[in-house]
N, C-alpha and C positions, 0 to 999 in steps of 0.2 A: 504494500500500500504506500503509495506517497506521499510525503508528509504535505501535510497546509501552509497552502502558499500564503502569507500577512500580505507581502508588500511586495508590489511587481517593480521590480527596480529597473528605470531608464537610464541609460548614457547618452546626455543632451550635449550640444555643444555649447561656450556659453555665448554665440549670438543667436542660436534657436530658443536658450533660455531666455533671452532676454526681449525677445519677440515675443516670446509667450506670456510672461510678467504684460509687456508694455500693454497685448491684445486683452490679457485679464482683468487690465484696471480703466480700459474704455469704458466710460457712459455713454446710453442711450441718447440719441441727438433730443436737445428740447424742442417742444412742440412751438416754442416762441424765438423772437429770433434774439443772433446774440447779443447781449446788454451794451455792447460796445460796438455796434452796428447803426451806424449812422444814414437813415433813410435816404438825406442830401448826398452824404460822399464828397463834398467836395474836397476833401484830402488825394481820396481814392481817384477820381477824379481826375486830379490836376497831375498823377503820377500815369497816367492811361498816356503813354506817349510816341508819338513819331519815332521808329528805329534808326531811321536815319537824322532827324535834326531834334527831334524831344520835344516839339511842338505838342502843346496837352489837347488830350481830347476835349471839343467844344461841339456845340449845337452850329456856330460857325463855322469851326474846322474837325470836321468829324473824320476819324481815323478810317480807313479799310484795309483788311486783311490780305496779304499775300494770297490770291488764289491756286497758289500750288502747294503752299505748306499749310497754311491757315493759322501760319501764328504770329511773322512780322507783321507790325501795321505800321500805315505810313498815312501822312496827312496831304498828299500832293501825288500824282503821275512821275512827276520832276524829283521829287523824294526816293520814290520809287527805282526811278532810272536810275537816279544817279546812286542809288545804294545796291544793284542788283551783281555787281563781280565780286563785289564780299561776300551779298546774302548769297551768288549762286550755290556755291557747295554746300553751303547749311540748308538749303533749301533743298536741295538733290536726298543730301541726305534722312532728311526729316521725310520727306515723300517715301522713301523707300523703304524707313520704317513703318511709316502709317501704311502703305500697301501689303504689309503683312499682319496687319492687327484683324482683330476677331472684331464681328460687331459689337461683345461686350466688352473689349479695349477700350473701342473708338469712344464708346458711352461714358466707361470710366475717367479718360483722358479727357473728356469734354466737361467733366464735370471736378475734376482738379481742377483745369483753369479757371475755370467761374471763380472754383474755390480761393484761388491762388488771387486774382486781381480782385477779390472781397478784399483779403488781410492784406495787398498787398502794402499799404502805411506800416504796419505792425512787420513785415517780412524785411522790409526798406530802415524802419530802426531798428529791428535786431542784425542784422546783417553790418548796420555801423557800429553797434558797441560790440558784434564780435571779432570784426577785423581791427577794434581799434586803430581809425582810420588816422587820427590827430596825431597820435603818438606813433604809427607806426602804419606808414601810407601806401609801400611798397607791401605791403602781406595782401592786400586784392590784387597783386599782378600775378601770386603764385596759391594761392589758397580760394576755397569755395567755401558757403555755409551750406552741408547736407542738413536737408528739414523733412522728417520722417514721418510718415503719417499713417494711420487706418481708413479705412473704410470702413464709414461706420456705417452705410446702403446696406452693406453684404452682411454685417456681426447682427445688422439689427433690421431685417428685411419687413418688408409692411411700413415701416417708420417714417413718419413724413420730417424730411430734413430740408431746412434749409440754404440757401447755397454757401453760407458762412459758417455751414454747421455739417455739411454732407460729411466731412473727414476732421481726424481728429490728430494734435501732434503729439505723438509719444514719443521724442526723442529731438536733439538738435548738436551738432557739430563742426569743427571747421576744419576742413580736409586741404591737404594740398591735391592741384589739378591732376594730378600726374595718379593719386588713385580713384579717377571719378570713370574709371575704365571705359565703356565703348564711346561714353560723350566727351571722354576728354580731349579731344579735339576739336568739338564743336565748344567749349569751353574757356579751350586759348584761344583760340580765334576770335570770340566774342570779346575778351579779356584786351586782345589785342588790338579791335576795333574800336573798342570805349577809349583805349589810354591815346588813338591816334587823335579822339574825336579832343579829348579832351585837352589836350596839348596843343591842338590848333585854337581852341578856346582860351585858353591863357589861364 
């Protein structure tokens, strides 16, 4: 006879353990929206910008999406052109990824973004007090913030969430680019497009 088994003992690794912690201590999304969600947005708002010149988004000068990637926007034709031998290869590549997503990628990914330029003010100050930019200005030419999230559509199905609320952050880091693996190249490139734009600004 075999003895009784008490306790089934797992060998987790510790970032599967620590995925599992993060997913055990998600809340259900509130039925209301978040307390720090500003109807207006004018923050959010004024951060909604031209990839090539930063022009904010307006009722006046309203952005349009890349129609081959669907994620640069630009406020101008002229904008456009004239940013398109930097965006091409970021743009190639993003296409070729979106041509292999599932329709429930495409849904999932369509709805981080929403997510993404909700918090984008809150993503925009954490991102300056972690590269402590003042003191130390050169660490965003070689460092990223990883900002790790749940889904919380999938943990908590039926649940009506709203778009500041769809995903949840269980985790935040600052990487250098060189481990941001298949996008780190779409990552110094961008790195490298900000710091030219910026140095022609003075």
């Amino acid at each position: 006879m075999d003895p009784p088994v008490d306790v089934l003992s797992l060998s987790l690794s510790a970032e599967v353990t620590a995925v599992l912690l993060s997913v055990a201590s998600v809340p259900p999304p509130p039925s209301t929206r978040h307390p720090d969600s500003d109807p207006a947005e004018p923050l959010r708002r004024q951060l909604d910008q031209c990839t090539e010149c930063y022009t904010s988004h307006s009722v006046w000068k309203p952005l349009q999406k890349c129609s081959g990637c669907l994620i640069a926007k630009y406020c101008s034709r002229e904008c456009q052109k004239k940013a398109w031998p930097a965006h091409k290869p970021t743009c190639e590549r993003n296409r070729n990824n979106q041509a292999n997503w599932s329709s429930e990628r495409h849904l999932a990914m369509s709805a981080l973004r929403k997510f993404v330029v909700k918090h984008r003010p809150s993503i925009a100050k954490a991102a300056l007090q972690a590269f402590r930019l003042q003191s130390q200005p050169q660490q965003a030419l070689h460092n990223f913030l990883a900002i790790y999230v749940t889904d919380r559509r999938r943990l908590f199905p039926g649940s009506r969430a709203h778009r500041e609320t769809a995903f949840y952050v269980t985790g935040a880091e600052v990487r250098e680019i060189g481990q941001a693996g298949s996008v780190k190249d779409v990552l110094q490139d961008e790195v490298v497009r900000i710091n030219i734009v910026a140095r022609k600004r003075g």
